[in-house]
Backbone atoms as SQL, in Angstrom:
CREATE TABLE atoms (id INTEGER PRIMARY KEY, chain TEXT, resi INTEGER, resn TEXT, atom TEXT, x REAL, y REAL, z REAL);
INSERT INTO atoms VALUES
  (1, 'A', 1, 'UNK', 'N', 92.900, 112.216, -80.308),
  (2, 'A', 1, 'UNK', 'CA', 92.978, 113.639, -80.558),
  (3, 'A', 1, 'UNK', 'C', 92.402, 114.363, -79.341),
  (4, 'A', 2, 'UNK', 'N', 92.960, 115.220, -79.094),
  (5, 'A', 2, 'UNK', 'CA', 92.518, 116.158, -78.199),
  (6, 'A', 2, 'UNK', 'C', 90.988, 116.940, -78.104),
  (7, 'A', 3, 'UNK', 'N', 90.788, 116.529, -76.851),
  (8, 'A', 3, 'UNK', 'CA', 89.292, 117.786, -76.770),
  (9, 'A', 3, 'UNK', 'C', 89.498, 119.060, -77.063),
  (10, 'A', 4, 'UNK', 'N', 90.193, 119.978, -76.310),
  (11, 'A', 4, 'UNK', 'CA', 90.276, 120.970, -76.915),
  (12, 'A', 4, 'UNK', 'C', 90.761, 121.623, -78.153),
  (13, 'A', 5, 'UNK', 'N', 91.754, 120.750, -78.599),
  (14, 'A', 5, 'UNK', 'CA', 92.072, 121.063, -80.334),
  (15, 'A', 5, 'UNK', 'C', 90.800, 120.935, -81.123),
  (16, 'A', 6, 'UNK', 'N', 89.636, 119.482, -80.914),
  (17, 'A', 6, 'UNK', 'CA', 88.654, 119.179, -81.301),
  (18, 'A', 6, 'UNK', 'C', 87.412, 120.803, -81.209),
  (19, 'A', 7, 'UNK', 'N', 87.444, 121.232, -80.020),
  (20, 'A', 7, 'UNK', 'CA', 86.324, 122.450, -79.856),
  (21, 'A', 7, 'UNK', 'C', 87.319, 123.470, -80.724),
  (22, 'A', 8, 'UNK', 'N', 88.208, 123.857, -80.929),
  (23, 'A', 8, 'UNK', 'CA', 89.275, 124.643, -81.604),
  (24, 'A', 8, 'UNK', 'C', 88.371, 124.402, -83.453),
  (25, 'A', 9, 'UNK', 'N', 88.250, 123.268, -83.674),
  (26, 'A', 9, 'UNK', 'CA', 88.469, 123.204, -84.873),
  (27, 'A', 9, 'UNK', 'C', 86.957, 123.177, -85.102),
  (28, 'A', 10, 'UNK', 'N', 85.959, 122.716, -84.365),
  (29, 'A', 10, 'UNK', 'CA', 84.945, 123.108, -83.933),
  (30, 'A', 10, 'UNK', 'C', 84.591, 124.532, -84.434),
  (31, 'A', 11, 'UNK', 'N', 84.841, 125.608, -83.338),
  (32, 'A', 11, 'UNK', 'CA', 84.918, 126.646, -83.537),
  (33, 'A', 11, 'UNK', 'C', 84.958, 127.512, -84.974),
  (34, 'A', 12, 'UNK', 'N', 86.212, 126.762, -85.671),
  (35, 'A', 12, 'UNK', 'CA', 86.702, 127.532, -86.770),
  (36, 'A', 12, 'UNK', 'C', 85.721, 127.448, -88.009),
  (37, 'A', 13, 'UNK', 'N', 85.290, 125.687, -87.452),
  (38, 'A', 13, 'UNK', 'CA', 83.885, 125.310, -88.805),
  (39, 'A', 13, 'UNK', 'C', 83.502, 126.366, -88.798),
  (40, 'A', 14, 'UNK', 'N', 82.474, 126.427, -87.571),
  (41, 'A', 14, 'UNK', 'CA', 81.379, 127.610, -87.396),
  (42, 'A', 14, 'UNK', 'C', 81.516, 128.899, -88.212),
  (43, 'A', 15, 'UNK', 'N', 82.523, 129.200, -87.684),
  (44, 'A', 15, 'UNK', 'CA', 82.746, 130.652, -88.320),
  (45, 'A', 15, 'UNK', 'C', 83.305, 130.403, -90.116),
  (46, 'A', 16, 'UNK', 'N', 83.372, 129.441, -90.083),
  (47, 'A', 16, 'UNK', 'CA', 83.673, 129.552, -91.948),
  (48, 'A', 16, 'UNK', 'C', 82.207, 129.582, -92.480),
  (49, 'A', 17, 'UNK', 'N', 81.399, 128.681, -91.700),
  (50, 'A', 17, 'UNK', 'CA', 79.856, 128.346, -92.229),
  (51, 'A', 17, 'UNK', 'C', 79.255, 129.662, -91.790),
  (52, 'A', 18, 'UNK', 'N', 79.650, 130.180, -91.171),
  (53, 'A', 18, 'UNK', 'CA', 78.642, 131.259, -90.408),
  (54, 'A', 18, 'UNK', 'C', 78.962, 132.433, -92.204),
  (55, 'A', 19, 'UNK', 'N', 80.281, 132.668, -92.288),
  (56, 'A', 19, 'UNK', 'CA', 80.773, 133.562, -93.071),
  (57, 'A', 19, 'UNK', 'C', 80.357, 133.222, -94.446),
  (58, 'A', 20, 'UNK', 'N', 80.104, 132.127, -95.098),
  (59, 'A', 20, 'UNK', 'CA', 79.458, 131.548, -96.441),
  (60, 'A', 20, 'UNK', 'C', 77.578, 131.563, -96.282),
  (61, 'A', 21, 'UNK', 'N', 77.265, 131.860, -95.494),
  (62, 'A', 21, 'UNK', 'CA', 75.649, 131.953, -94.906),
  (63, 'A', 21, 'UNK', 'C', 75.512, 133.464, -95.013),
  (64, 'A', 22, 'UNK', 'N', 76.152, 134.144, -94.305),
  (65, 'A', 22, 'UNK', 'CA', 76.275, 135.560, -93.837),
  (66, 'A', 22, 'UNK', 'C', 76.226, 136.038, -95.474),
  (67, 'A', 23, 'UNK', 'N', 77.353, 135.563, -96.530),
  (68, 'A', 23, 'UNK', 'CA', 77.550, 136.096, -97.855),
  (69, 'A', 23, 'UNK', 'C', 76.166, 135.977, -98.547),
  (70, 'A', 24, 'UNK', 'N', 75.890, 134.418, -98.374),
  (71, 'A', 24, 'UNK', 'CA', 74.600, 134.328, -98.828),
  (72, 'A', 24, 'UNK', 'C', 73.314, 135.244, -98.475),
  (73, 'A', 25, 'UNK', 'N', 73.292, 135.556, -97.573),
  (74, 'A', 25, 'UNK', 'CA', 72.243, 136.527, -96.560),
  (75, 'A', 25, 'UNK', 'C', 72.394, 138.091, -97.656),
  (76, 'A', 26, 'UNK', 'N', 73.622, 138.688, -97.743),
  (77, 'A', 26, 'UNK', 'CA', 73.839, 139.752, -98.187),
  (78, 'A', 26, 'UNK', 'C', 73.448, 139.464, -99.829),
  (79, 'A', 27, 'UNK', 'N', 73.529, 138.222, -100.272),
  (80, 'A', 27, 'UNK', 'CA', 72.981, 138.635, -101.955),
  (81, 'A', 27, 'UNK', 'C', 71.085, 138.292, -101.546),
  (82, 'A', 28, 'UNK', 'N', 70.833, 137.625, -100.576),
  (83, 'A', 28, 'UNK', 'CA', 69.154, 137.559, -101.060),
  (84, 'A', 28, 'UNK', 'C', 68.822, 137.896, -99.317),
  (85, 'A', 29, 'UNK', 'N', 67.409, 138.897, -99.858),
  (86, 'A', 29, 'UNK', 'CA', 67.086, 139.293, -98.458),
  (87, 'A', 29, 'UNK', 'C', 66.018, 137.757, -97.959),
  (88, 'A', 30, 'UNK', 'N', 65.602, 136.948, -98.650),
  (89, 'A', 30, 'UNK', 'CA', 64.824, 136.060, -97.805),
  (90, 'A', 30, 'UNK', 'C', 65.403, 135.220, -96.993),
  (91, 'A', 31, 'UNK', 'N', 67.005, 134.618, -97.250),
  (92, 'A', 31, 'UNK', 'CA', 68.094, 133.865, -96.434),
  (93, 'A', 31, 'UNK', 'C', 67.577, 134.651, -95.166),
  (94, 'A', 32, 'UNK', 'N', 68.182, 136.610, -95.415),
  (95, 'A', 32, 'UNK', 'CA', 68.992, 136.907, -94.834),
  (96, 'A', 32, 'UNK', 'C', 67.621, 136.883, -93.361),
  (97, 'A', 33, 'UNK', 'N', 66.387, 137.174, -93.651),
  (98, 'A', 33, 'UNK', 'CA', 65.565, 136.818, -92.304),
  (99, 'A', 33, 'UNK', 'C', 65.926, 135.790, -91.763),
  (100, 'A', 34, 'UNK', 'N', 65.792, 134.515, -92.672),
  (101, 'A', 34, 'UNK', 'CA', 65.482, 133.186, -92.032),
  (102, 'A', 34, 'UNK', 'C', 66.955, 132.989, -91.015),
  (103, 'A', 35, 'UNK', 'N', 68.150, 133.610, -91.362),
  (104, 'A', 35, 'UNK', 'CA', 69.584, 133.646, -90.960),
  (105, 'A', 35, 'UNK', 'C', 69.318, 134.487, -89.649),
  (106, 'A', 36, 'UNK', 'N', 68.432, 135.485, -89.953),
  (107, 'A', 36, 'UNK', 'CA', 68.488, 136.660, -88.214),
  (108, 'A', 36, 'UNK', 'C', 67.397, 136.654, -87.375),
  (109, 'A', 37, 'UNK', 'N', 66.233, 135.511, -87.678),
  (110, 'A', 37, 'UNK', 'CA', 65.732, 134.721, -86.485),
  (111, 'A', 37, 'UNK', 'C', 64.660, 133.312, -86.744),
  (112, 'A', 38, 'UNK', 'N', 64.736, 133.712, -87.976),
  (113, 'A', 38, 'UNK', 'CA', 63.418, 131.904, -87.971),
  (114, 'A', 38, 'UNK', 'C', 64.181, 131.036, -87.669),
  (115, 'A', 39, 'UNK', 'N', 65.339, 130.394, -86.925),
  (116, 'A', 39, 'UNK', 'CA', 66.213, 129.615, -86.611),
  (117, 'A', 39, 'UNK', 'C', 66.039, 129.184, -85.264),
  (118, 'A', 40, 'UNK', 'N', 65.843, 128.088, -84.661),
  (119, 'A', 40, 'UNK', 'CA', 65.903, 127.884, -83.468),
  (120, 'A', 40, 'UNK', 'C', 67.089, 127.057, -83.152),
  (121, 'A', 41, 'UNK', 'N', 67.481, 126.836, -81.981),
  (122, 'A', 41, 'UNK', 'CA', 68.819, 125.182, -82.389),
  (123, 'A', 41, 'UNK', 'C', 69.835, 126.197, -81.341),
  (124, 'A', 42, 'UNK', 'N', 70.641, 124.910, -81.401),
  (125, 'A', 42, 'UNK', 'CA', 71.998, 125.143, -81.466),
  (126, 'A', 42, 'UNK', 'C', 72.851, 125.521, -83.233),
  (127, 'A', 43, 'UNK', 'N', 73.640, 126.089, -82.642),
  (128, 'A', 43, 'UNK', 'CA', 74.180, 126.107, -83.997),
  (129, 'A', 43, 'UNK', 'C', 74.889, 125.254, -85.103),
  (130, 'A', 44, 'UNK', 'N', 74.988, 124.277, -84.210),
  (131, 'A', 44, 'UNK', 'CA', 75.308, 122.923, -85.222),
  (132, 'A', 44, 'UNK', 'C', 74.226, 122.372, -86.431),
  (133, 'A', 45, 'UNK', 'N', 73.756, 122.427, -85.279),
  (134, 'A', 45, 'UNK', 'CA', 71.804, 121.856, -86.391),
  (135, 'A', 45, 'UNK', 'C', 71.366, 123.597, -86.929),
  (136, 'A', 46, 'UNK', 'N', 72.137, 124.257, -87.105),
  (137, 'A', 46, 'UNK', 'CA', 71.443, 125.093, -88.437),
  (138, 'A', 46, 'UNK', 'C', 71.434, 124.797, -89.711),
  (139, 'A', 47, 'UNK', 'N', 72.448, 124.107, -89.829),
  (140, 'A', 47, 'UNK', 'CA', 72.584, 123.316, -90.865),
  (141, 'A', 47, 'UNK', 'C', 71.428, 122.745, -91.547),
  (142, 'A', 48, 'UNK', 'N', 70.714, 121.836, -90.569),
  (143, 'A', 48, 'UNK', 'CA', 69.538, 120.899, -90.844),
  (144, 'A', 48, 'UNK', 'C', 68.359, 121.793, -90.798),
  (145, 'A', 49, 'UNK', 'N', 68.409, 122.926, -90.415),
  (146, 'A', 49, 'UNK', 'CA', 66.812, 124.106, -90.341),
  (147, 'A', 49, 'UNK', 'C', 67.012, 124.612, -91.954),
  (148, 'A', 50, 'UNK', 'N', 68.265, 125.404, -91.854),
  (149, 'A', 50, 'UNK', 'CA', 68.363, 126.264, -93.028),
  (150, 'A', 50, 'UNK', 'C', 69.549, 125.349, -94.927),
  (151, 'A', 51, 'UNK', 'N', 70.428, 124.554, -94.403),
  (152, 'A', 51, 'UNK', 'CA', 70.963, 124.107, -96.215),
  (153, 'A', 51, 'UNK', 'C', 69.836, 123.255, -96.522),
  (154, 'A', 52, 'UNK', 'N', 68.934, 123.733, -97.370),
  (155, 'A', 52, 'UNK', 'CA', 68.151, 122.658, -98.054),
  (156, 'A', 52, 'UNK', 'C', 68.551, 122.823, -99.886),
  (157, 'A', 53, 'UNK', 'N', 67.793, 122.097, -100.266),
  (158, 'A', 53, 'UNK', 'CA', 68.190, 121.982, -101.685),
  (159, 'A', 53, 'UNK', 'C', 68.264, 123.445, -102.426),
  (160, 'A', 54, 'UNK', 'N', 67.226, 124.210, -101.845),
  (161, 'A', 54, 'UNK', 'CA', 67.229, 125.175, -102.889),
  (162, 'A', 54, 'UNK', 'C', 68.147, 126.496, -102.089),
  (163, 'A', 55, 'UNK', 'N', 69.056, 126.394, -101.127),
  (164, 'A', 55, 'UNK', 'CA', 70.176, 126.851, -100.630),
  (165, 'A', 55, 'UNK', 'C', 71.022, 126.753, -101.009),
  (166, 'A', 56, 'UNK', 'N', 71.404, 125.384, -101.180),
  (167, 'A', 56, 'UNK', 'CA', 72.421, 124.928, -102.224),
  (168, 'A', 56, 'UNK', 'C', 72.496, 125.170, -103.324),
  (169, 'A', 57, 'UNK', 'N', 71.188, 125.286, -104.329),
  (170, 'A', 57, 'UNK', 'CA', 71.284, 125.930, -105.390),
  (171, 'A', 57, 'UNK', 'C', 71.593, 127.037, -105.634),
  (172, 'A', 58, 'UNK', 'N', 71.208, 127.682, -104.444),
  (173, 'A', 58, 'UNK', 'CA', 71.948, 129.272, -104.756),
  (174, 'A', 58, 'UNK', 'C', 73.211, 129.814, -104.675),
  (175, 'A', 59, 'UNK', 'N', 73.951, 129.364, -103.885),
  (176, 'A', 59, 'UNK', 'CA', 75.012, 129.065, -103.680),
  (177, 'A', 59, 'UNK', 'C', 76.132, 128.739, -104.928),
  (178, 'A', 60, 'UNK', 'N', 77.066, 129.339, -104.902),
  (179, 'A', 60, 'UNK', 'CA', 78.117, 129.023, -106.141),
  (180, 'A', 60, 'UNK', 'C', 78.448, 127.792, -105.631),
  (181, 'A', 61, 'UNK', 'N', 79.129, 126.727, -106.699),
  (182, 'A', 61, 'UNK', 'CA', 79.578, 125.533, -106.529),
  (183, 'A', 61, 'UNK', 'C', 80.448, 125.123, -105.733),
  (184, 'A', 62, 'UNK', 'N', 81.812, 126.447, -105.472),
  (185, 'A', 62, 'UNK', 'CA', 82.742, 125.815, -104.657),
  (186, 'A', 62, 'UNK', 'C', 81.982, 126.363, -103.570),
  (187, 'A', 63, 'UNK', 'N', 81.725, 127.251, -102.967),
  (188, 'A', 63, 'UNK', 'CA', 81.065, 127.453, -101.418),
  (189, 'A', 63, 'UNK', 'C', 80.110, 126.133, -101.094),
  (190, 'A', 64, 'UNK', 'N', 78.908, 125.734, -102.250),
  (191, 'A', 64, 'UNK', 'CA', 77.959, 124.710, -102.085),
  (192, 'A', 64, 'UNK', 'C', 79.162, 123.508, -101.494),
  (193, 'A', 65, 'UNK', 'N', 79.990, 123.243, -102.358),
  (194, 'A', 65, 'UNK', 'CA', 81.016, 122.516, -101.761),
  (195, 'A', 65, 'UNK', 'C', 81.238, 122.507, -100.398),
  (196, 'A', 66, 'UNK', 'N', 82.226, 123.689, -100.499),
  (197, 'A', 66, 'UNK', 'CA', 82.892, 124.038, -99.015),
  (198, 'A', 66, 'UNK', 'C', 81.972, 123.800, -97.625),
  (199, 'A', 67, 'UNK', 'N', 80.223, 124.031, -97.656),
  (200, 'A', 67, 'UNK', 'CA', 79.543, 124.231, -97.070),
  (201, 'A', 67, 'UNK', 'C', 79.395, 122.751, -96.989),
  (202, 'A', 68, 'UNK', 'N', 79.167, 122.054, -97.790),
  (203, 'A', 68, 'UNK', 'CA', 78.592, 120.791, -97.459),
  (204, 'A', 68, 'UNK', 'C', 80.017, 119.950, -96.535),
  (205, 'A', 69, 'UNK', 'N', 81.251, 119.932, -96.724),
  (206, 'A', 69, 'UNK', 'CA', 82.504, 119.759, -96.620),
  (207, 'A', 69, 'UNK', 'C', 82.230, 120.015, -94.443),
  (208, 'A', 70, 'UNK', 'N', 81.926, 121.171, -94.390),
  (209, 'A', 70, 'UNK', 'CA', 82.192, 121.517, -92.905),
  (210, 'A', 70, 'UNK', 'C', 80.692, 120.878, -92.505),
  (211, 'A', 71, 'UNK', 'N', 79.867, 120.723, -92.779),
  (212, 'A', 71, 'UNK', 'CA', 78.733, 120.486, -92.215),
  (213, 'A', 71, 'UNK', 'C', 78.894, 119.111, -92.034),
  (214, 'A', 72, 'UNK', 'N', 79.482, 118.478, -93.069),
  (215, 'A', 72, 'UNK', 'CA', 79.917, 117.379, -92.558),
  (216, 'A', 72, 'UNK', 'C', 81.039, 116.421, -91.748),
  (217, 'A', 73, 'UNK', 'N', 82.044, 117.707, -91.895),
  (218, 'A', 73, 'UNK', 'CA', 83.135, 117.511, -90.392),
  (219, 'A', 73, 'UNK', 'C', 82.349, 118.142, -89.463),
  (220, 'A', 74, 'UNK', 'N', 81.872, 118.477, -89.038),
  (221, 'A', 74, 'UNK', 'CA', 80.749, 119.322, -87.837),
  (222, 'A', 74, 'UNK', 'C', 79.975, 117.929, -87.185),
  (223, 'A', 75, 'UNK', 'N', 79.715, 117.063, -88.446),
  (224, 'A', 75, 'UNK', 'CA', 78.728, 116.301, -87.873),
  (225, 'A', 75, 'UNK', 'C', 79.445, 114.443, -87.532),
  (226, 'A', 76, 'UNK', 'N', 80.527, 115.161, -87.999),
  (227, 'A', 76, 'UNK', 'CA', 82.167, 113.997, -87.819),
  (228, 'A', 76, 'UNK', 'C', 81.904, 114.246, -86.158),
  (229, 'A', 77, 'UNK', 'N', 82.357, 115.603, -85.889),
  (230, 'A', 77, 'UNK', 'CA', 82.801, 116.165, -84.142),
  (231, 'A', 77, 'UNK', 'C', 81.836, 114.958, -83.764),
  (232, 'A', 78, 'UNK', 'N', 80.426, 115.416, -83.889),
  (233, 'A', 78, 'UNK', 'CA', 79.387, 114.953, -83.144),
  (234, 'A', 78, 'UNK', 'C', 79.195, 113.341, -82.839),
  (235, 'A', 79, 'UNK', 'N', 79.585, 112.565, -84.145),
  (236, 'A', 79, 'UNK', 'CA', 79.792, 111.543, -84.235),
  (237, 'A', 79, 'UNK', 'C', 81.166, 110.991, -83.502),
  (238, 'A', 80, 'UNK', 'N', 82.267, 111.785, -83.053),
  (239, 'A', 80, 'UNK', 'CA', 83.660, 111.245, -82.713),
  (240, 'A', 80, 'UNK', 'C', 84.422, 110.860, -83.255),
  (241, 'A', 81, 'UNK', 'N', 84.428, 110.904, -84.686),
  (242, 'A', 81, 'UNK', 'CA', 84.648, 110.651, -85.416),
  (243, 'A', 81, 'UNK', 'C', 86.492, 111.755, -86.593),
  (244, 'A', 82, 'UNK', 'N', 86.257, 112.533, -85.656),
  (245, 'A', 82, 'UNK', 'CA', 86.254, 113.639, -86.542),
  (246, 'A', 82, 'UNK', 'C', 87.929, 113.677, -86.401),
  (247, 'A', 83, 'UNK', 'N', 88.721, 114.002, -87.411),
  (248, 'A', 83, 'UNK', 'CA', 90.119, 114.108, -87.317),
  (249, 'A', 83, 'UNK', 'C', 90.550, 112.449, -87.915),
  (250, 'A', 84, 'UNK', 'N', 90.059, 111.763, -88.250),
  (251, 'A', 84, 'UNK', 'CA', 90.647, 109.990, -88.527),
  (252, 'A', 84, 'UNK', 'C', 90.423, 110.203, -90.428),
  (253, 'A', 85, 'UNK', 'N', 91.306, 109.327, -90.920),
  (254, 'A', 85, 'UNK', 'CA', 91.028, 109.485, -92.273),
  (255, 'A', 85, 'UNK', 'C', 89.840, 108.345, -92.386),
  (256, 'A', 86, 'UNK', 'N', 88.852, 108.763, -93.956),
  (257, 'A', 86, 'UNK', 'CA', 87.413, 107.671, -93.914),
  (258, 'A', 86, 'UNK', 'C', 88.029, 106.696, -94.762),
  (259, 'A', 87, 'UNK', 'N', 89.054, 106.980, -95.580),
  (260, 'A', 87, 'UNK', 'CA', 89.615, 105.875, -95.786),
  (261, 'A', 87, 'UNK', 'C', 90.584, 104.665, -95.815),
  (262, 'A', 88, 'UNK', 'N', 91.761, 105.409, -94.676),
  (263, 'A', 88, 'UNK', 'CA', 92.462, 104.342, -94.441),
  (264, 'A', 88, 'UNK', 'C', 92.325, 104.405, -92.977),
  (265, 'A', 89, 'UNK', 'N', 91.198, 105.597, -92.177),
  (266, 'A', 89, 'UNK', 'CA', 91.415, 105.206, -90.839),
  (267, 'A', 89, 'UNK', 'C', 91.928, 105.567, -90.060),
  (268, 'A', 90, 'UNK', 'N', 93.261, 106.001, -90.348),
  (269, 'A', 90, 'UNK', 'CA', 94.401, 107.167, -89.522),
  (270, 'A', 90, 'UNK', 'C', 93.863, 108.119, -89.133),
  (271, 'A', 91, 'UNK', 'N', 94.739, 108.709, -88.210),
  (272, 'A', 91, 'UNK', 'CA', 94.354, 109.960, -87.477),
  (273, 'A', 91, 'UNK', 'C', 94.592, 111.128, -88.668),
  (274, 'A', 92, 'UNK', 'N', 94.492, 111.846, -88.692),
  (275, 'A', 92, 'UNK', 'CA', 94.813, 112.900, -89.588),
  (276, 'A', 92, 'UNK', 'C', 95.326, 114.638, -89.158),
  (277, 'A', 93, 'UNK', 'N', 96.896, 114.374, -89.577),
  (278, 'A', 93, 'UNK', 'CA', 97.591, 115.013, -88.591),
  (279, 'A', 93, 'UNK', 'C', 97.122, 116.772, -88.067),
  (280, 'A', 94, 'UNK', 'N', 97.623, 117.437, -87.451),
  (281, 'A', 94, 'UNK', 'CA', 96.549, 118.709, -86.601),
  (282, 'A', 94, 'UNK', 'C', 97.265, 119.907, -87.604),
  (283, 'A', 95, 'UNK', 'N', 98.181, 119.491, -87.978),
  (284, 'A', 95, 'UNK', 'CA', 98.711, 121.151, -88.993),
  (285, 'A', 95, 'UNK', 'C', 97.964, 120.401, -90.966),
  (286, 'A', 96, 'UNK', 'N', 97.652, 119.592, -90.663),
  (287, 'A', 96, 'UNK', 'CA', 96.659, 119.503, -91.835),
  (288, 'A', 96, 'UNK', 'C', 95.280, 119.818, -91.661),
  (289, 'A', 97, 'UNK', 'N', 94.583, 119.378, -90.420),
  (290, 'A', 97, 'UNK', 'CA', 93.731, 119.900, -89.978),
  (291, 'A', 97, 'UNK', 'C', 93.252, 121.441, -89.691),
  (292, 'A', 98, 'UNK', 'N', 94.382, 121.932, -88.878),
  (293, 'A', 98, 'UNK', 'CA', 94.368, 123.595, -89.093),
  (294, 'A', 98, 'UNK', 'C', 94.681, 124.315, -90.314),
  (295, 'A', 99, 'UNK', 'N', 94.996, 124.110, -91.607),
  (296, 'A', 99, 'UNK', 'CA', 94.830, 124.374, -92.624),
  (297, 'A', 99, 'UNK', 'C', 93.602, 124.081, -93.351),
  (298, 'A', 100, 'UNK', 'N', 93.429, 122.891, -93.044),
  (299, 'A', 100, 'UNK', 'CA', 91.889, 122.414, -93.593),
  (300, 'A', 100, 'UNK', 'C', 90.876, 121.605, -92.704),
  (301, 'A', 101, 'UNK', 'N', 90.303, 122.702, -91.891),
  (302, 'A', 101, 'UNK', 'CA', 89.158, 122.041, -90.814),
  (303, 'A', 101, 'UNK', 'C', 88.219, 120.730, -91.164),
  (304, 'A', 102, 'UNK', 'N', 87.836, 121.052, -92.622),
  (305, 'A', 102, 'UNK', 'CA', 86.804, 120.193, -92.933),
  (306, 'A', 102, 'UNK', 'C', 87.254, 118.682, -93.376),
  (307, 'A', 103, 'UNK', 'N', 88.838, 118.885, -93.486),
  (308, 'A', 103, 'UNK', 'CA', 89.313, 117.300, -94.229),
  (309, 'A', 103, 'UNK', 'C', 89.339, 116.114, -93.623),
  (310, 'A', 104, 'UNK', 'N', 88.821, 115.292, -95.047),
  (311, 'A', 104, 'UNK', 'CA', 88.261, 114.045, -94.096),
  (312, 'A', 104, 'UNK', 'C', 89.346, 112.604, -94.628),
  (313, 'A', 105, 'UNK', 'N', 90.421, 113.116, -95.562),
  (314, 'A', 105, 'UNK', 'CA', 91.539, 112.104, -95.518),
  (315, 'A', 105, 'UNK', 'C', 92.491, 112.461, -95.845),
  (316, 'A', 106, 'UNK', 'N', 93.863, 111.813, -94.930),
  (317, 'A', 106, 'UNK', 'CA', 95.289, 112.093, -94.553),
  (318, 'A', 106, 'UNK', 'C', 95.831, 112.293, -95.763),
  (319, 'A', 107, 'UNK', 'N', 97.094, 113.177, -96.036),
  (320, 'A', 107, 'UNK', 'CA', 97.621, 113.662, -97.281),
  (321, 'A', 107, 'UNK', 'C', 97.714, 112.313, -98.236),
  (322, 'A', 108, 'UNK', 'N', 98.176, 111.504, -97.686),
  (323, 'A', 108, 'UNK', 'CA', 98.366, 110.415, -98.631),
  (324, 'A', 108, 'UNK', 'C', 96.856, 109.661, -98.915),
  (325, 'A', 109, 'UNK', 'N', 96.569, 109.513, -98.431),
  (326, 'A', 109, 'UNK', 'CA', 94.742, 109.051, -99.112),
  (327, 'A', 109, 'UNK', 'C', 94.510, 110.143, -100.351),
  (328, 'A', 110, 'UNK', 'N', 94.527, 110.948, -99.855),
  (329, 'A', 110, 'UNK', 'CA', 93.897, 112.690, -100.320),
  (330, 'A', 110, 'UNK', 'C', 94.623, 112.992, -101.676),
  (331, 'A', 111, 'UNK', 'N', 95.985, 112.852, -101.875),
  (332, 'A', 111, 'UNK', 'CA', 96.849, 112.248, -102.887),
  (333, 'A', 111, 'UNK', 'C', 96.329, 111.351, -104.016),
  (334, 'A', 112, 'UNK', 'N', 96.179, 110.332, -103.243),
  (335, 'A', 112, 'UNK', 'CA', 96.006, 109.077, -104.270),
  (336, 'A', 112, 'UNK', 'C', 94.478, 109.056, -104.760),
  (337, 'A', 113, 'UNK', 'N', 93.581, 109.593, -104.214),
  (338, 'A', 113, 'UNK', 'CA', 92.178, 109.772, -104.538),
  (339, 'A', 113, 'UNK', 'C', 92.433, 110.899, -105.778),
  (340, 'A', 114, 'UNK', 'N', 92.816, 111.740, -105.353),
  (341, 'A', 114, 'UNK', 'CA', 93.213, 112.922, -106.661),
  (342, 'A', 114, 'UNK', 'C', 93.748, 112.620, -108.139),
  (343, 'A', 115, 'UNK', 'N', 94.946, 111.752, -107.873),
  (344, 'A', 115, 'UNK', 'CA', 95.772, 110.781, -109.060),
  (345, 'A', 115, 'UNK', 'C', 94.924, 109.649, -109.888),
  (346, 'A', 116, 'UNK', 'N', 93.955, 109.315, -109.005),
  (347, 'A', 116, 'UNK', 'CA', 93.100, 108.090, -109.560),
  (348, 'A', 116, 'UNK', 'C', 91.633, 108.906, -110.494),
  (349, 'A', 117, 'UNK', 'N', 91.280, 110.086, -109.718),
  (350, 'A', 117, 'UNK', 'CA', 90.378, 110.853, -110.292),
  (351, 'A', 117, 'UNK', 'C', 90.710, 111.709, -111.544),
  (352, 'A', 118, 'UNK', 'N', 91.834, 111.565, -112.039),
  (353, 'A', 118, 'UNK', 'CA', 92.891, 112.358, -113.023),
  (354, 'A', 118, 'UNK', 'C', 92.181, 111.435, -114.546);
């Protein structure tokens, strides 16, 4: 997979996580400090300063989701990992990817995990 498609999709995490943080910030003012400077880092590892358990709890279920979902393709990038399905291994094609930054297996894995979870 490409480097720059990789910083592309990169990118897009960020700003989904940035935008589910940001929401969070606007319902409680104590996020919203720790969000506009107790943070040091890069912005990858905000993740690891600021989602702790009781973040997550606040958080509605599908965002808690969604959030945990990119933080952990974020930490795919970092690893090299990122774009291959975890369970059969494949690459996982780039117009599935640009629909869904955070996915971590190819339609057909992603499929059959769904059918079996039924």
């Amino acid at each position: 997979m490409e480097q720059a498609f990789i910083e592309k999709m990169k990118e897009q995490l960020l700003a989904q996580k940035k935008v589910i943080l940001e929401s969070l910030a606007g319902q409680n003012t104590d996020y919203k400090k720790i969000l506009e400077g107790g943070i040091s880092g890069d912005e990858v590892d905000v993740a690891s300063d600021v989602v702790d358990g009781q973040l997550l709890e606040s958080l509605g279920a599908q965002d808690s989701n969604r959030l945990q979902m990119i933080n952990n393709a974020l930490d795919r990038i970092k690893q090299g990992s990122y774009g291959k399905c975890l369970k059969c291994g494949q690459e996982i094609p780039q117009e599935r990817l640009e629909a869904i930054p955070y996915a971590f297996m190819c339609i057909q894995c992603q499929t059959h995990n769904e059918r079996s979870n039924r």
